[in-house]
N, C-alpha and C positions, 0 to 999 in steps of 0.2 A: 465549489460544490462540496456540501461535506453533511452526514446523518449522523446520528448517533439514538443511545436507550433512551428511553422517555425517564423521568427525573429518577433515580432510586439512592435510598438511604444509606450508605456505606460508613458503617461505627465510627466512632471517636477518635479514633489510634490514626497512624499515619498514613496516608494514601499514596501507595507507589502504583506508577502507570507504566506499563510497557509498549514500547512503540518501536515499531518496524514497516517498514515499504515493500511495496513488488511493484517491477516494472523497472527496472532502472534501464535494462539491455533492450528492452523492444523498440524496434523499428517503426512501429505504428501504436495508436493509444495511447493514454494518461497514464502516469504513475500516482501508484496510490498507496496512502498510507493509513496503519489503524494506530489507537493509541485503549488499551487494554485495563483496566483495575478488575482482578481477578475477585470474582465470589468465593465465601466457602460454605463450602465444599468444593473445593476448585474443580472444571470439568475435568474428567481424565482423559490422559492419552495425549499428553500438550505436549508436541514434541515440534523442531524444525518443521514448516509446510514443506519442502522438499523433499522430507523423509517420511513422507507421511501418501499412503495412495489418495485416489481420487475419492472415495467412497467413504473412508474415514476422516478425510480433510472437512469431507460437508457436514458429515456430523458431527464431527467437534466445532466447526466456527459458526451450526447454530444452536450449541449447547451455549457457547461463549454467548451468543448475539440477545439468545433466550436469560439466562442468569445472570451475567456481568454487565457491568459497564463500558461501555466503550465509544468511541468516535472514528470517523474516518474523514480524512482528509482525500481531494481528489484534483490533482489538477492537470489540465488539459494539455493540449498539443501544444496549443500556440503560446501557452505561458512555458511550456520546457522550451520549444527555442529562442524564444528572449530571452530566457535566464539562464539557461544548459541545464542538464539533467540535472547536474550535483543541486544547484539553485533551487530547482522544482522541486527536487526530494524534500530540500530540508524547507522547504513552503509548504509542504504536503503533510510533514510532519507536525510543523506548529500549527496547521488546522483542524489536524485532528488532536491532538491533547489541549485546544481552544474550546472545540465540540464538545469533549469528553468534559471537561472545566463545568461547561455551562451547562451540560446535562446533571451534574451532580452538583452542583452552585456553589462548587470549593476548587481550589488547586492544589492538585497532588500536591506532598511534599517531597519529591522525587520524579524523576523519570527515569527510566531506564533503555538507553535508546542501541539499537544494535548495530554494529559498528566501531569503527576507532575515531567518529566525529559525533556534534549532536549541532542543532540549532541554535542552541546559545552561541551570542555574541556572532550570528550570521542570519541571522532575521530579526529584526526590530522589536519583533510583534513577540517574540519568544520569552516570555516572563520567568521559568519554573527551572528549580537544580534540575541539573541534568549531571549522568554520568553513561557514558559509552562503553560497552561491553564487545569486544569483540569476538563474535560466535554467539553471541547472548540469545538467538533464536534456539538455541539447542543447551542452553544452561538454565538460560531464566524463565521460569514458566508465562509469567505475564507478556514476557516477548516472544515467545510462543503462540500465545495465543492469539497476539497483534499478528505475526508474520502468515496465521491462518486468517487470520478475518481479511486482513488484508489482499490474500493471493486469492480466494474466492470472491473477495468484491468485486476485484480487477476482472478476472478468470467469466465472472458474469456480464459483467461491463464488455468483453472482446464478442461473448457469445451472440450477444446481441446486434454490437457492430457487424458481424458477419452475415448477418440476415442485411444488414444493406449494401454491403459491399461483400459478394460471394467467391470472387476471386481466389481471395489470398490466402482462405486455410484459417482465419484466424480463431475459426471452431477448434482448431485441432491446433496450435499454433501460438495463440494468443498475443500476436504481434511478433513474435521472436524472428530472427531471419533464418527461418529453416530452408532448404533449399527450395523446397515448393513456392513458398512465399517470395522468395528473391526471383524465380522463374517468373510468377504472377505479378510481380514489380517490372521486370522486362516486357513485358507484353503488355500490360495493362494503363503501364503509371502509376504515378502515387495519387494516393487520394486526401481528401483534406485531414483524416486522421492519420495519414503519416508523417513521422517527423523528419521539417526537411534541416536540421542541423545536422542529421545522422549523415556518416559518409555514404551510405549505401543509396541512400534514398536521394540525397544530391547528388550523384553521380547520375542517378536516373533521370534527372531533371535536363542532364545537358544534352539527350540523344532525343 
């Protein structure tokens, strides 16, 4: 599963994309990934989505969604427990800078992926330089602006889930194992969007 901008023109010069995930730690849900080529006028205010409140975060990732380019990568429950989270991530990531590829019908000549790892030479399908930034959410603006696109994609992706499974908090939560959500895991079970590789949630499986 994955979206992205409808086609737009990005100049002659060299196309750097920035890509970052959310979701790696949740207990329940997808992890998902954006993959970023900054407009200019770049939006402002690109900073870490961690550091960033709730209210500012939406506004910036639909100034990004509105002016830039971008792709998101998304994949599910049951491909993180085939593959383990790190697998998923870095599947999540070459769908979205795939996405982003075909929306702009060129490939970056760069990636810049946040972390001390990237895709290359760990997904087949991953064609494009890449280089690894560690902290790069909070240095490189274009991975900034992925690390928002991405934690509101997800962030709306859980909001929704929690309208069908009202349980667990994941309004206020978003999969994480806060203690309310681990309480609603002991009474409830797990449901089909939790992941059962996580120790927490197969644990819960054997009572």
């Amino acid at each position: 599963m994955f979206s992205g901008t409808p086609h737009h023109t990005f100049g002659s010069g060299p196309l750097i994309v920035g890509v970052d995930e959310a979701g790696r730690g949740p207990l329940a849900g997808p992890v998902v990934a954006a993959a970023v080529a900054l407009c200019k006028p770049r939006p402002a205010g690109l900073d870490d989505s961690k550091k960033l409140c709730a209210a500012t975060r939406g506004r910036i990732d639909l100034a990004v969604r509105r002016r830039c380019a971008w792709g998101v990568g998304v994949v599910e429950v049951e491909e993180i427990d085939r593959l383990n989270i790190f697998g998923a991530t870095m599947l999540a990531m070459t769908l979205a800078v795939a996405r982003l590829a075909e929306v702009l019908a060129r490939d970056p000549d760069e990636v810049l992926v946040d972390g001390n790892l990237t895709p290359h030479g760990r997904r087949p399908e991953w064609r494009w330089a890449a280089r690894p930034i560690v902290g790069g959410d909070a240095k490189e603006p274009a991975i900034s602006a992925a690390s928002i696109v991405a934690k509101e994609w997800r962030d709306r992706m859980m909001i929704e889930a929690a309208r069908e499974h009202p349980h667990y908090g994941w309004e206020r939560n978003k999969g994480y194992g806060t203690p309310d959500h681990v309480e609603a895991l002991r009474n409830h079970g797990p449901t089909p969007l939790h992941r059962r590789s996580f120790a927490p949630v197969a644990q819960m499986e054997l009572f």
